[in-house]
N, C-alpha and C positions, 0 to 999 in steps of 0.2 A: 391844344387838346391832346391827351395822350392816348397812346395807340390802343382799339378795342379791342379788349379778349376776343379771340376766334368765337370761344363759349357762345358769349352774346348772340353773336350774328348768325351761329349755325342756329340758335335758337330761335331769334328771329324769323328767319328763312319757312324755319316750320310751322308757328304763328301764322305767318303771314299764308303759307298758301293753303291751311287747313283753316283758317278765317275762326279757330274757335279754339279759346284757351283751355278747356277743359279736355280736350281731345289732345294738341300739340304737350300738354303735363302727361298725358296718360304716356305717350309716345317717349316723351324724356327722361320717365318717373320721376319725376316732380311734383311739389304741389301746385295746385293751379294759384296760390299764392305766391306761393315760390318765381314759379316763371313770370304772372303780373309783374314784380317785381322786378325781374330780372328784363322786361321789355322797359319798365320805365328808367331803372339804369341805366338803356339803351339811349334812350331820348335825349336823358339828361346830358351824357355824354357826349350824344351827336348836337346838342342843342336845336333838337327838331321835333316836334311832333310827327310821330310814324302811324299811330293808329286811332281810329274812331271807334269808340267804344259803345255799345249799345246790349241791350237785354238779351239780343240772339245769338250775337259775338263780335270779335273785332273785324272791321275792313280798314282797307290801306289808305292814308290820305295821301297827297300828291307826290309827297315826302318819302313817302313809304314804298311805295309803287318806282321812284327811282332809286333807292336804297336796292332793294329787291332783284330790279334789272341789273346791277352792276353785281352783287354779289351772288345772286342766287345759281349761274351755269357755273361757276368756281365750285360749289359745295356738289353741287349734279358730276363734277369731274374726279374730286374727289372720291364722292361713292362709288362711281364705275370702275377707278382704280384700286378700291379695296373691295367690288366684289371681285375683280380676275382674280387678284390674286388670295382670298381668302380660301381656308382651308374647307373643302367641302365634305360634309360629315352623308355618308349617304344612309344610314340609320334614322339620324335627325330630318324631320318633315317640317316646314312652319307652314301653316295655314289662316289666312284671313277667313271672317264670315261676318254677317252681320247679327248682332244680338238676338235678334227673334231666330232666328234658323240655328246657332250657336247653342243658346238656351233651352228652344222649344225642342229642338230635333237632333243635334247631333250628339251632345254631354249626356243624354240620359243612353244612347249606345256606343259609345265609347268603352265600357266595360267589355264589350264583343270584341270589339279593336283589340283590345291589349290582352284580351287571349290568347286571342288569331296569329296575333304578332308581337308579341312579349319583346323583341329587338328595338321597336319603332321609339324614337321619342318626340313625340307629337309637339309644338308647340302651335298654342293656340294664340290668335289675336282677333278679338272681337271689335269689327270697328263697322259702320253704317259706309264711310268714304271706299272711295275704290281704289283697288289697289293700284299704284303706280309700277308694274315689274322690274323700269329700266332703272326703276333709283333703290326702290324697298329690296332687302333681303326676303321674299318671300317666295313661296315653290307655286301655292295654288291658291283657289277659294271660294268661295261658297257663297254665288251670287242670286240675287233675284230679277227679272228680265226675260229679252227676248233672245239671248242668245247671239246678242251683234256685238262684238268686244272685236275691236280690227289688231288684226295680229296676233291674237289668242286664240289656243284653244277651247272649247265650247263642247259640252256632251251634258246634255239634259237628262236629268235625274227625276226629275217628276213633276208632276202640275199645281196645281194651289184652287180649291174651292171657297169659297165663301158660304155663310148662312147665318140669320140670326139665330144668338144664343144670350140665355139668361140662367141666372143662379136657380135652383129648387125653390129656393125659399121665395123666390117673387114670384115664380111659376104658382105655387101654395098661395098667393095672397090675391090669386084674379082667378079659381077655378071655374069662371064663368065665360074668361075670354078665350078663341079663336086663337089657336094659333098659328093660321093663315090668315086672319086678317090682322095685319101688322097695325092697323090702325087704333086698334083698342090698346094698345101695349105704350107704356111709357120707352122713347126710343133716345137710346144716346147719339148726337151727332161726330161723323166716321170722320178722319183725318181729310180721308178719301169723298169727298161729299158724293160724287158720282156712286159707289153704291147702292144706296137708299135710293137713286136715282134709276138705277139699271134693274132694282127689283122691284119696284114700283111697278115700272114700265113691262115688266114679263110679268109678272104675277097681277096685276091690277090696287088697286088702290092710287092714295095720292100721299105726295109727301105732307108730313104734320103738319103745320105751323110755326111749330117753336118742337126742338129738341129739349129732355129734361136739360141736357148739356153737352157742350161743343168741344172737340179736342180739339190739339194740334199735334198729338203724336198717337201712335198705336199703342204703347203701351200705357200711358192714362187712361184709355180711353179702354182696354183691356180691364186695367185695377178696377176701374169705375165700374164695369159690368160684374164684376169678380163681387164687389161688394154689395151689387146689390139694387146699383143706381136707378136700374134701366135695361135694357133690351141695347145689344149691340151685335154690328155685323162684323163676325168672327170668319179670320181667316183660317181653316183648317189645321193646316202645316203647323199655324201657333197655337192652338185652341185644343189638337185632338187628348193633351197629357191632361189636361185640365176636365176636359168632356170623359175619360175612360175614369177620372179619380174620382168623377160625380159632382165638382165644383160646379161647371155649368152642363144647360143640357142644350139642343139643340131644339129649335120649337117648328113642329111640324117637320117636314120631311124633303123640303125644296132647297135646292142649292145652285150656286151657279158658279160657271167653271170660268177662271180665269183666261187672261189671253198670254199673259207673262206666265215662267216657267220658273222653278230652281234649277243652275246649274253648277257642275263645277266645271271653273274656268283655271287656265294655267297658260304659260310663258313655253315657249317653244323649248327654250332649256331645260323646264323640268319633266323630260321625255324619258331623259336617257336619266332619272332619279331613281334609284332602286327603294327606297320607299314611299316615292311618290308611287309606283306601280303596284306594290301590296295594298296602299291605302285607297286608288285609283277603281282594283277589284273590290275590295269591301265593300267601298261608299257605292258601287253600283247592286254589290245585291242586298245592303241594305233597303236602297232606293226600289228596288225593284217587290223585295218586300213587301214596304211599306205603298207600293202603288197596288198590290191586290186589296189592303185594306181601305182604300179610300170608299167613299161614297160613289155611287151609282145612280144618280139621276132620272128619272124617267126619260123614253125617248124624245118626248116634246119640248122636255127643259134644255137639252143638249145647245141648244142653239144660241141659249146666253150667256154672250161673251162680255168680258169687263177688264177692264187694266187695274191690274192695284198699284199702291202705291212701294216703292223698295222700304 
């Protein structure tokens, strides 16, 4: 057998512990053909099967899991050694976050940012996984949680409420129903099923029977309400650009306050970052902002607590 491209294996590596090929292309800019490909070159080579492949993504067969162990701390020593010595730009900022909070909340005030601080050059990475500090090149990021990250910094930026929301136009085609009683309403099923579960439960009623339809992720289940489907439980944070444009509205006036927070989190190192500390003040009187505009609850709803999901 002859000897493997490095290529491969760092590929591999990232495959293997991101368990999802469309994520590990994003990461390599590759296509996610491209790198399929380039894992079964892998195999072929090794004459082994490495991975099981299935509809949600790859996991490691036995094969793969010792491939993995023997190579994976070599590529980990690696990167340690090219972060000491790599050249630190301190204008340059990289930032994880996750897609909804990316999307919904921070790209439409980023145009403030680059007023504020015309020096900065932001680099964004929109990913759901959490950040690894001690391997990733990255400074900070933009989590959803309780603020327990061991070893990291932690400073909450604001809360998350919930409430059912629907389009105008389905709201228009039942001006006969309640919009506190969830039960007359065709309801979409939440990623999160405990929702529909925890407003039931404060507000009265029972859950449906049958949801029009069932997601597995928040933003199908988003599109789905956008168009029209259904009645769905909207997280604020993602919902309110969509609620001020008139897409959807909010029905009735009840909400409930999360038990999880948005924070931004960061690595002990990026303290002493001189644009992590311009971008550090912003994002908080952004946040700060944006928490006088939240919803206000009555005092009797206050006491409905709910976990969402990241």
């Amino acid at each position: 057998m002859s000897r493997v491209p490095l290529s491969l294996l760092q590929q591999f590596v990232q495959v293997a512990r991101l368990g999802n090929l469309s994520r590990a292309a994003g990461q390599a800019n590759l296509t996610v053909s491209a790198l399929s490909h380039q894992m079964r070159q892998l195999e072929e080579r090794l004459e082994r099967r490495l991975f099981e492949r299935g509809p949600r993504g790859v996991s490691l067969t036995v094969e793969g899991c010792s491939l993995l162990e023997a190579v994976g701390e070599h590529f980990d020593g690696i990167e340690h050694a090219w972060m000491r010595y790599r050249e630190r730009r301190h204008e340059a900022l990289t930032l994880s976050a996750s897609p909804g909070i990316m999307s919904s909340w921070l790209v439409p005030r980023l145009p403030r940012l680059m007023a504020a601080h015309p020096e900065l050059e932001l680099n964004l990475q929109s990913s759901s996984a959490l950040v690894n500090f001690e391997r990733e090149a990255v400074d900070a990021a933009l989590r959803y949680g309780r603020g327990e990250w061991d070893g990291l910094r932690s400073e909450k930026l604001f809360g998350e409420w919930i409430a059912p929301v629907a389009t105008p136009e389905l709201i228009a085609k039942m001006p006969d129903a309640d919009p506190h009683d969830l039960s007359q309403w065709p309801l979409l099923g939440d990623p999160n099923a405990n929702r529909w579960r925890e407003w039931f439960a404060q507000y009265g009623g029972e859950l449906p029977r049958r949801f029009v339809a069932n997601f597995d992720s928040l933003e199908a289940h988003r599109h789905a309400a956008l168009e029209g489907l259904g009645v769905a439980m909207g997280r604020m944070v993602m919902s309110k650009a969509l609620i001020d444009a008139g897409r959807l509205v909010v029905l009735g006036d009840r909400y409930l306050a999360a038990t999880d927070a948005y924070w931004l989190v960061y690595p002990p190192r990026s303290e002493d970052h001189r644009g992590m500390h311009a971008f550090r003040a912003w994002l908080h009187e952004e946040a700060d902002a944006y928490c006088r505009q939240m919803p206000q609850p009555h005092r009797d709803e206050t006491a409905a607590r709910v976990a969402l999901g990241h």
